[in-house]
DRENMI-576818 format. One line per field, with one value per residue (C-alpha): residue number from 1; chain; x, y, z; residue in one letter. Coordinates in Angstrom, 3 decimals, always signed. Each point is the difference from the previous one (the first is absolute). Example, Ala and Ser with C-alpha at 12.3 -4.5 7.8 and 13.67 -1.06 7.14 Angstrom:
! DRENMI-576818
nr <- c(1;2)
kette <- c(A;A)
x <- c(+12.300;+1.370)
y <- c(-4.500;+3.440)
z <- c(+7.800;-0.660)
rest <- c(a;s)
***
This chain:
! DRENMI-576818
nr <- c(1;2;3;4;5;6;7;8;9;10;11;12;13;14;15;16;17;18;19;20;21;22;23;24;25;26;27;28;29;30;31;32;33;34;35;36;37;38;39;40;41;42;43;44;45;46;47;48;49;50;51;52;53;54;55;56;57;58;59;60;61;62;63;64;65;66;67;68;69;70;71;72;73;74;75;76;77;78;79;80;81;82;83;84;85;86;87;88;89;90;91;92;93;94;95;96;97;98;99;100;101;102;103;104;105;106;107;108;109;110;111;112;113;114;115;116;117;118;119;120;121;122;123;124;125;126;127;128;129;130;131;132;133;134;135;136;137;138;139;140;141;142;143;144;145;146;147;148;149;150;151;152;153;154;155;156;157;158;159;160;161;162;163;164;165;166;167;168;169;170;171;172;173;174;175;176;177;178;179;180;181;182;183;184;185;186;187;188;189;190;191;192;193;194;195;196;197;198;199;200;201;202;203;204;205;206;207;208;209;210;211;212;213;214;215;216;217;218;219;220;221;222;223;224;225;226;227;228;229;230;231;232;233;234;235;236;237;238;239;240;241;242;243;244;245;246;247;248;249;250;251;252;253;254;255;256;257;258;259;260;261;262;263;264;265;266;267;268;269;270;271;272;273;274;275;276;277;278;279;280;281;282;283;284;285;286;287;288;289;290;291;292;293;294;295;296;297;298;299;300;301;302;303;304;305;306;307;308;309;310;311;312;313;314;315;316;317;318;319;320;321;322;323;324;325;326;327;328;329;330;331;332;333;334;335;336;337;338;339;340;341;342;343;344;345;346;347;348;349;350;351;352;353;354;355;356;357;358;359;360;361;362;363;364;365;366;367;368;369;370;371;372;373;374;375;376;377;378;379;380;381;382;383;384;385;386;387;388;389;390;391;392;393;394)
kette <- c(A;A;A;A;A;A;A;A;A;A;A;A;A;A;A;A;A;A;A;A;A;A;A;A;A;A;A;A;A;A;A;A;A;A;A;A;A;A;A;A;A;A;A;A;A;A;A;A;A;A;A;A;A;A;A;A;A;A;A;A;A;A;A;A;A;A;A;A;A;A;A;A;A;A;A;A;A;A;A;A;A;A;A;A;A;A;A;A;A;A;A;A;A;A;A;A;A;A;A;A;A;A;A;A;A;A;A;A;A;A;A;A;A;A;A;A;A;A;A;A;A;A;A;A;A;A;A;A;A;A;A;A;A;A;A;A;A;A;A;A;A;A;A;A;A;A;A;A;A;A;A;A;A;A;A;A;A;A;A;A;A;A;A;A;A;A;A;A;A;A;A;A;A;A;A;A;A;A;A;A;A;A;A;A;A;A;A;A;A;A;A;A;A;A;A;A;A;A;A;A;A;A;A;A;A;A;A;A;A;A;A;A;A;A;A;A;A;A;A;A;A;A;A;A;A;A;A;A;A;A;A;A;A;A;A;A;A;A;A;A;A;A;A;A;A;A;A;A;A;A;A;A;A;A;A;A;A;A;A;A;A;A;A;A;A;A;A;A;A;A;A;A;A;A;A;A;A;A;A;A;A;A;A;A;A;A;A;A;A;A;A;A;A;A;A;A;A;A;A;A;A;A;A;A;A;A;A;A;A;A;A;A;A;A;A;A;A;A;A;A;A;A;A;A;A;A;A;A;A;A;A;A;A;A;A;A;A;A;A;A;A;A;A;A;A;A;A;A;A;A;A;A;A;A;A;A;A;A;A;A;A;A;A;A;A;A;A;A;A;A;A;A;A;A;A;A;A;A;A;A;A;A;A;A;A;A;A;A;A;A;A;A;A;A)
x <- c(+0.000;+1.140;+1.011;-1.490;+0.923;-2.265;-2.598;-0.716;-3.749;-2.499;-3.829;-2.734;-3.004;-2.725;-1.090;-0.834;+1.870;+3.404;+0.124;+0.089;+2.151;+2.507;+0.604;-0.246;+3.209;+1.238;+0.373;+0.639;+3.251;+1.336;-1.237;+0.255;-1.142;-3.256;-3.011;-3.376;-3.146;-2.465;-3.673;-3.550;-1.640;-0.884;+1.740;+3.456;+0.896;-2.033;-0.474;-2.405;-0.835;-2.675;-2.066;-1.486;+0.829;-0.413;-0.516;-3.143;-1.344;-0.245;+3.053;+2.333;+0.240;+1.100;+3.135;+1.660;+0.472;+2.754;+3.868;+0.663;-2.081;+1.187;+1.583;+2.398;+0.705;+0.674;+2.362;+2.077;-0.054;-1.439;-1.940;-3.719;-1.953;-3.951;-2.303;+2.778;+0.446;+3.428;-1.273;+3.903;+3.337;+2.842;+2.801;+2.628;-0.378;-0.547;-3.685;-3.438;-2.784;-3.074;-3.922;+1.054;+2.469;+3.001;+2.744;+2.218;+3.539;+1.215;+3.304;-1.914;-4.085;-2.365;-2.726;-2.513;-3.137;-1.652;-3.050;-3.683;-3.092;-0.917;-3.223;-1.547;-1.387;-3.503;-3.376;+0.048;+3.355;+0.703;-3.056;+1.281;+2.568;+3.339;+2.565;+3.473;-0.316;-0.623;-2.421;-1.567;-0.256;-1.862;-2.282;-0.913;+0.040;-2.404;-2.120;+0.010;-0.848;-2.833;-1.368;-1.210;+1.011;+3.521;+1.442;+3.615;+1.415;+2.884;+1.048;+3.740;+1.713;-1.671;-3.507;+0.305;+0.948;-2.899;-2.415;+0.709;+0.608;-3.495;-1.714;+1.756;-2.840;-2.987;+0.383;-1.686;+2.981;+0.583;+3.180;+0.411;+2.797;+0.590;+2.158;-0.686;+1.265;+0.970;+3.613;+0.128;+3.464;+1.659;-1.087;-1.055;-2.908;-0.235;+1.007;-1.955;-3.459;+1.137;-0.258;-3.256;-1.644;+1.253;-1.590;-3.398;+0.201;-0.505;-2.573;+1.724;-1.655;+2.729;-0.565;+2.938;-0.058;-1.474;+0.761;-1.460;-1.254;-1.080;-0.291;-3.280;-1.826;-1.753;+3.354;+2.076;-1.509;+1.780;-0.197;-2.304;-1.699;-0.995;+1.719;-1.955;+2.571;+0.001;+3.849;+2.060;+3.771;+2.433;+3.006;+1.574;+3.571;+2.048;+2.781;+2.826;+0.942;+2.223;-0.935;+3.058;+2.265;-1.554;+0.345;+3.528;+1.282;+0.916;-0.320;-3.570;-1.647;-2.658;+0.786;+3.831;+2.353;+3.241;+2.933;+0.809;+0.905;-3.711;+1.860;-1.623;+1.763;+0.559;+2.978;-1.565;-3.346;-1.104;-3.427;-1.867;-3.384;-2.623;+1.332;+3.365;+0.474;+3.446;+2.553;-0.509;+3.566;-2.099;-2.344;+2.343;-2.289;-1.830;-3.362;-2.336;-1.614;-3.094;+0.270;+0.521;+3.793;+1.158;-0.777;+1.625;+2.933;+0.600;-0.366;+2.683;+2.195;-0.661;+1.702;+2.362;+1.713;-0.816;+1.653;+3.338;-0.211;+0.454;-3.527;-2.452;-3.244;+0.247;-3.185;-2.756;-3.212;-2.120;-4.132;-2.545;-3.498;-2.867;-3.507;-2.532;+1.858;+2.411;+3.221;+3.136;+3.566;+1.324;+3.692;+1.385;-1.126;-2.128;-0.958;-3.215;+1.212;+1.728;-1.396;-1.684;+0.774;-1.933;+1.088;-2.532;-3.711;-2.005;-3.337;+1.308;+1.602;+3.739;+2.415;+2.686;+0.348;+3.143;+0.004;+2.770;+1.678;+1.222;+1.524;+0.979;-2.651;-0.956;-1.793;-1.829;-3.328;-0.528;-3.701;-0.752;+3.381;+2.467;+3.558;+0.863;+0.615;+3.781;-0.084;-1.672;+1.925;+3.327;-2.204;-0.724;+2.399;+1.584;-1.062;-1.579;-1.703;-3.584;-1.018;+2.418;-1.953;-2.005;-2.071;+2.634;-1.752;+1.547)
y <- c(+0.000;+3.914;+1.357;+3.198;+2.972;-0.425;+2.475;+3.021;+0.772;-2.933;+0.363;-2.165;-0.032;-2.236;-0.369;-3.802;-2.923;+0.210;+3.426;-0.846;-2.663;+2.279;+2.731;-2.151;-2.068;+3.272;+1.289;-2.911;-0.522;+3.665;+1.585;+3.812;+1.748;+1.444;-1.820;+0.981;-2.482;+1.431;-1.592;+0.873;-1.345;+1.819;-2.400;-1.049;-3.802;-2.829;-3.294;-1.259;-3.440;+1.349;+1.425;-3.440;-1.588;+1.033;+3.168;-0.594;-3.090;+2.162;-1.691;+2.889;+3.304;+2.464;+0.795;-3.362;+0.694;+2.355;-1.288;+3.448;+2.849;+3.813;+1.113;-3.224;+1.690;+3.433;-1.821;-1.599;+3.380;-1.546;+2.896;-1.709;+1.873;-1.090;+1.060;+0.989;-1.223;-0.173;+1.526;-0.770;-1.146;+1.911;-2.637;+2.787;+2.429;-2.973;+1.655;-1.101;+2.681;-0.272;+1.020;+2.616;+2.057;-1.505;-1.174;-2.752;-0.557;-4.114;-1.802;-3.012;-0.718;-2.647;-0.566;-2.173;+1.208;-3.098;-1.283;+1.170;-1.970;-1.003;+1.741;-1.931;+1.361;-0.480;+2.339;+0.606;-1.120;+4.021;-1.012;-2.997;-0.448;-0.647;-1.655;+2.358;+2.051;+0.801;+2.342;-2.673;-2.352;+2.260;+0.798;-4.385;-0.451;+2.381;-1.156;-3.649;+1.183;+2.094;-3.681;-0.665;-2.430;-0.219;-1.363;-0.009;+0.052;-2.204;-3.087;+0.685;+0.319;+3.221;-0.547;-3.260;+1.723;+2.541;-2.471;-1.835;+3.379;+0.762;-3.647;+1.285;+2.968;-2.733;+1.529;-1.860;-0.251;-0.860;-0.439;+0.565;-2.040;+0.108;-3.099;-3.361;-0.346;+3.024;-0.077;-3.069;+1.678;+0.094;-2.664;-2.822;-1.606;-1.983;+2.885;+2.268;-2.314;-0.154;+3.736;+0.345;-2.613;+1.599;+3.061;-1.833;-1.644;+3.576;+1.175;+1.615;-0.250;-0.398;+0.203;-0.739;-0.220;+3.489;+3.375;+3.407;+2.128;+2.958;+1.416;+1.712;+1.343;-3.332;-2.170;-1.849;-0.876;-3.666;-1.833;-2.293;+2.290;+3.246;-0.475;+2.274;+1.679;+3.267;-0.218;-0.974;-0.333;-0.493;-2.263;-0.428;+0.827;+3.130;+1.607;+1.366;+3.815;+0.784;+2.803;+2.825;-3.159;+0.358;+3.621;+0.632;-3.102;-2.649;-3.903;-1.130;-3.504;-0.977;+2.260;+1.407;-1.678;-0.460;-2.099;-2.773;+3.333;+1.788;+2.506;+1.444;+0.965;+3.012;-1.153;+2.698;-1.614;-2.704;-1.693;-2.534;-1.270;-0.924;+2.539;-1.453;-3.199;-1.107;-2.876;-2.505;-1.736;-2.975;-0.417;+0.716;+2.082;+3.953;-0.302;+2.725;-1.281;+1.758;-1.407;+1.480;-1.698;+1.058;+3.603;-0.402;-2.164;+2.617;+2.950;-1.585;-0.976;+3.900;+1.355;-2.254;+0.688;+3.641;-0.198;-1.430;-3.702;-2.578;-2.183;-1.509;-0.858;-4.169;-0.844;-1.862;+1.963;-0.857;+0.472;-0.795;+0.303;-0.910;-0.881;-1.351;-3.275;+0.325;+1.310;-0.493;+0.819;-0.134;+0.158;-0.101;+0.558;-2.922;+0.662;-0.665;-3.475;-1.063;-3.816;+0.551;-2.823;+0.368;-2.062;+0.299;+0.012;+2.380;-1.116;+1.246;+2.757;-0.577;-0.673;+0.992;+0.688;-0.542;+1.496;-2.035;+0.844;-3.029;-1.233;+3.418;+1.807;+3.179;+1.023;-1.302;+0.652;-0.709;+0.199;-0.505;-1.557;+2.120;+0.566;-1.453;+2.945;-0.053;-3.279;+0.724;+2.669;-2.649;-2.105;+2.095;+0.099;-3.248;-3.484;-2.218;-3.714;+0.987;-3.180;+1.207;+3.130;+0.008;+2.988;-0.242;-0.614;-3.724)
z <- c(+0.000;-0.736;+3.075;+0.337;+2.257;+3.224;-0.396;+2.471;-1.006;-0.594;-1.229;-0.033;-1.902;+1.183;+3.618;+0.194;+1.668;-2.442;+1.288;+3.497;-0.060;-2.412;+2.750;+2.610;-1.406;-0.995;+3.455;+2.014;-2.618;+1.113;-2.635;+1.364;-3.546;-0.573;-0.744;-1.401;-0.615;-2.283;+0.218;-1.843;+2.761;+3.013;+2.635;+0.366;-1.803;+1.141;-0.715;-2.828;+1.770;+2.660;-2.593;-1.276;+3.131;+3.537;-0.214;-2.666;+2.443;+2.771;+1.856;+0.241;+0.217;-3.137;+2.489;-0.210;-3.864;+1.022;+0.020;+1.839;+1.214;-1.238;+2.809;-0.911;-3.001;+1.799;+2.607;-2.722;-1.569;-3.000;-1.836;-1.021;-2.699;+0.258;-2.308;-2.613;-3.118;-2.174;-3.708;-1.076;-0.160;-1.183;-0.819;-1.682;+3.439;+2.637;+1.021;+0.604;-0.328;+1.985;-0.383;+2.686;-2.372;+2.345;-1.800;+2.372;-1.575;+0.661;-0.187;-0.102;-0.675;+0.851;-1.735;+1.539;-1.293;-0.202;-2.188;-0.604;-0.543;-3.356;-0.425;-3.278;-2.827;+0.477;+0.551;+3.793;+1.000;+1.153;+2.631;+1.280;+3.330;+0.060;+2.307;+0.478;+2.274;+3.430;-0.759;-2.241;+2.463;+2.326;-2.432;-0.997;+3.898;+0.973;-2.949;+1.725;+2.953;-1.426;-1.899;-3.701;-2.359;-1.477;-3.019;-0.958;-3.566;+0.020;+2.037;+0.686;+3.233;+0.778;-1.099;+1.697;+3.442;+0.065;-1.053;+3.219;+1.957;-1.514;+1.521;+3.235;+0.249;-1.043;-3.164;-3.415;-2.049;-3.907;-1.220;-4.122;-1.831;-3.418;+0.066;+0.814;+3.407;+2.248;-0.390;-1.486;-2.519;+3.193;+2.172;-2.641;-0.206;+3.406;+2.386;-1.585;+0.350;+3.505;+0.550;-2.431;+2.427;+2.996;-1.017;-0.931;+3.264;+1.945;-1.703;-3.169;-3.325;-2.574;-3.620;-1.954;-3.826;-0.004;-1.753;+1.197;-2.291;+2.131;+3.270;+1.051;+2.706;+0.120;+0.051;-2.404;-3.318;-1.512;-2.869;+2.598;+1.137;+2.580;+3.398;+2.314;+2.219;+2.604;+0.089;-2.569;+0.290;-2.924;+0.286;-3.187;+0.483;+0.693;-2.833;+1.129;+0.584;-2.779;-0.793;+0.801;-0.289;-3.526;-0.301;+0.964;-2.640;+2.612;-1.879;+0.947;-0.685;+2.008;+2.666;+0.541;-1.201;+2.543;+0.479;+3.381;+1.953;-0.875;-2.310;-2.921;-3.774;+1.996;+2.563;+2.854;-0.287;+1.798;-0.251;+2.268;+0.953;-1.804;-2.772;-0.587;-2.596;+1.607;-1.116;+2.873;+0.362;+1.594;-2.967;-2.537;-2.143;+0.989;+1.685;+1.127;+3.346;+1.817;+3.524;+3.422;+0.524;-2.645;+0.762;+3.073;-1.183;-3.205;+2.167;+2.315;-2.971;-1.506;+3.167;+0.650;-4.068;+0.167;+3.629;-1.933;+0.504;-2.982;+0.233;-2.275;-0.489;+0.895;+1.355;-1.061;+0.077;+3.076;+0.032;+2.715;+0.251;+2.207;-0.607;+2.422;+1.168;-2.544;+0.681;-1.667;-1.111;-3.242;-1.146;-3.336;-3.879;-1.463;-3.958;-1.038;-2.189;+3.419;+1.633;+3.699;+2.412;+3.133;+3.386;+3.122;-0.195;-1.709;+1.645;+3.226;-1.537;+1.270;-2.793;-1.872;-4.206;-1.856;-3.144;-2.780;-3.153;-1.098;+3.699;+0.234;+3.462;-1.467;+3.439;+2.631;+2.300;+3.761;+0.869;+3.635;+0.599;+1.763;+0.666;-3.214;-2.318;+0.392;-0.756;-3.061;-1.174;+0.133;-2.350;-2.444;-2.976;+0.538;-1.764;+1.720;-0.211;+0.432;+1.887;+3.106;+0.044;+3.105;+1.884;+2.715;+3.138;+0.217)
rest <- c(x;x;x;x;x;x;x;x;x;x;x;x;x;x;x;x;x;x;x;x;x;x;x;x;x;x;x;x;x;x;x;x;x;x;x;x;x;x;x;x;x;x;x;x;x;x;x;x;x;x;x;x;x;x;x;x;x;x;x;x;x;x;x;x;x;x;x;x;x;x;x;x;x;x;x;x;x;x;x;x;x;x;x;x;x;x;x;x;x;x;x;x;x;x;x;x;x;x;x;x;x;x;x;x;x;x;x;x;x;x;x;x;x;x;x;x;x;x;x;x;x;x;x;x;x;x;x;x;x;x;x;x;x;x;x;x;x;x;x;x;x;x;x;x;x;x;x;x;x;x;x;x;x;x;x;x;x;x;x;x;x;x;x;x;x;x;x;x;x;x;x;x;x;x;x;x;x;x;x;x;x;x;x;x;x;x;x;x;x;x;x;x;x;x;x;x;x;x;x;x;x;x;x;x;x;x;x;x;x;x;x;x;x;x;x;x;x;x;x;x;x;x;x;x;x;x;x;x;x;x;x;x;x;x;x;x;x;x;x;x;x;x;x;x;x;x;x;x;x;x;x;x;x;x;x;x;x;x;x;x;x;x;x;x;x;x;x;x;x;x;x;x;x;x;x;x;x;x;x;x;x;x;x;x;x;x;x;x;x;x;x;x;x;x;x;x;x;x;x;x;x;x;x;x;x;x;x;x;x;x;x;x;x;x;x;x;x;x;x;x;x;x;x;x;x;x;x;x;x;x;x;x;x;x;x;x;x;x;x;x;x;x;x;x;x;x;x;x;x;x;x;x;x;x;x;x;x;x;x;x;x;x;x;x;x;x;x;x;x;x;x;x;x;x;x;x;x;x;x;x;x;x;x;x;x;x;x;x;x;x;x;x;x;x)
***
């Protein structure tokens, strides 16, 4: 890697987890320079995890979304722009200029801006809600609490959350897929009937095989039909903030494009987050991962670079989720063609899912069995005979 001069000024745009973790690492390194995070939203970084899960259900408060409060920020004398938005990035003067008229000058710049829903092109989709924010999950809570009937377009990780944060308030609840199985390109066929039927089992109607054609005040017309809805949420992906990545001529494919350290074309740019499609020295190839650890993991690796130190992005990517009595951990990157070999019992909804290339373990799932994730994470990547695969526990 270039060695670069260590840089006195740092600025970050975006407020979310990457952020956090970035100045964190930044200051417990020694880093003594100036720092500025620059957020649209009107709070400082959170995590994205509560929103669909327990801060939707009820379980937690809004508060434990929060890595660090301000004042953390002020101690650290870490200089935290809410409600300000960077307009653009001067590469030739080293400058960011915000919605404010401010211009901040930077000897190195963050960008972890994130990712936006995918609003679809459809009559009514300006009308519908949307899962981001903070402020947006305020807004579908309070319209649980308040009752009505809900319908969800799109049975991904998301949709597939609310809909069971939804059943949580009593709520009737129809979930819209346009495929055949709700993530059935990412979990195969037999995982993904598992989930379908989990969902079915609480009380969620789930239509798969279905297209949407419109939104109204109504619900969701389909190619089978009205669904008659009070609330209706869309889930059908989020697309990357490129944006002023775009604008100021930085390489972008699917989000940022960045090296093992996080660094853009643009050697005093760094990316990371949900934004940033990084070479993963571990997987051999770049991937653009949406998760909550790698947020954390690529806003620790963003510090500790910018900070001086020769790392790299090595990890696999890392997702969990939890849905009624489902709850599980999933490590690795499985392609859609990959075999699923599944040790433990599904009926009883403790088991573990191997997913093979060849003998080669793409990834691997623990549902309901703990403890086991490190374990898993050794697994993955090597070859293996499939019949010595086991869920663990003996």
């Amino acid at each position: 890697m270039e060695t670069l001069e260590t840089p006195r000024s740092v600025v970050v745009i975006g407020a979310g987890l990457a952020a956090a973790n970035a100045v964190e690492t930044l200051r417990e390194s020694g880093f003594d320079g100036s720092i500025t995070v620059v957020g649209r939203e009107p709070h400082p970084p959170y995590e994205r995890p509560p929103l669909t899960k327990g801060f939707l259900t009820g379980a937690d408060p809004i508060e434990a979304a929060f890595p660090h409060d301000t004042d953390w920020y002020a101690d650290k004398s870490i200089r935290l722009l809410s409600g300000t938005a960077a307009t653009g990035i001067d590469r030739d003067t080293g400058t960011v200029t915000l919605d404010t008229g401010e211009t901040l000058s930077y000897d190195a710049l963050l960008l972890a801006t994130g990712a936006s829903p995918r609003v679809p092109d459809l009559p009514g989709a300006e009308s519908a809600l949307y899962v981001r924010t903070i402020d947006d999950s305020q807004r579908l809570k309070a319209a649980f609490e308040q009752g009505g009937r809900v319908a969800i377009v799109g049975g991904g990780w998301i949709g597939l959350e609310v809909a069971a944060a939804a059943r949580g308030y009593g709520r009737d609840v129809t979930v819209i897929e346009q495929f055949d199985l709700p993530l059935g390109h990412i979990l195969g066929a037999e995982i993904a009937t598992y989930l379908r039927d989990l969902h079915v089992r609480n009380g969620v109607d789930v239509r798969t095989g279905v297209t949407v054609s419109a939104i109204t005040p109504e619900g969701v017309e389909t190619s089978t039909g009205a669904v008659p809805a009070d609330i209706v949420v869309v889930a059908v992906g989020v697309a990357p903030d490129v944006e002023l990545a775009v604008a100021a001529g930085l390489e972008v494919e699917d989000g940022i494009v960045v090296d093992e350290h996080l660094r853009t074309s643009d050697p005093r740019i760094y990316a990371a987050g949900d934004v940033a499609n990084a070479s993963n020295t571990a997987l051999g190839r770049r991937v653009r991962v949406e998760h909550w650890d790698n947020a954390i993991r690529q806003g620790k690796l963003a510090g500790r670079v910018i900070g001086g130190e020769d790392a790299a992005y090595d990890w696999l990517p890392y997702f969990y989720t939890d849905q009624f009595d489902f709850s599980m951990e999933y490590v690795g990157r499985s392609a859609p063609g990959d075999e699923v070999v599944v040790r433990g019992s599904l009926a009883d909804n403790e088991f573990i899912a191997y997913w093979l290339s060849g003998t080669t373990v793409t990834a691997a799932m623990n549902v309901n069995v703990w403890d086991v994730n490190d374990r898993l994470r050794e697994i993955v990547g090597t070859s293996v005979d499939r019949d010595e695969l086991t869920d663990l526990r003996s």
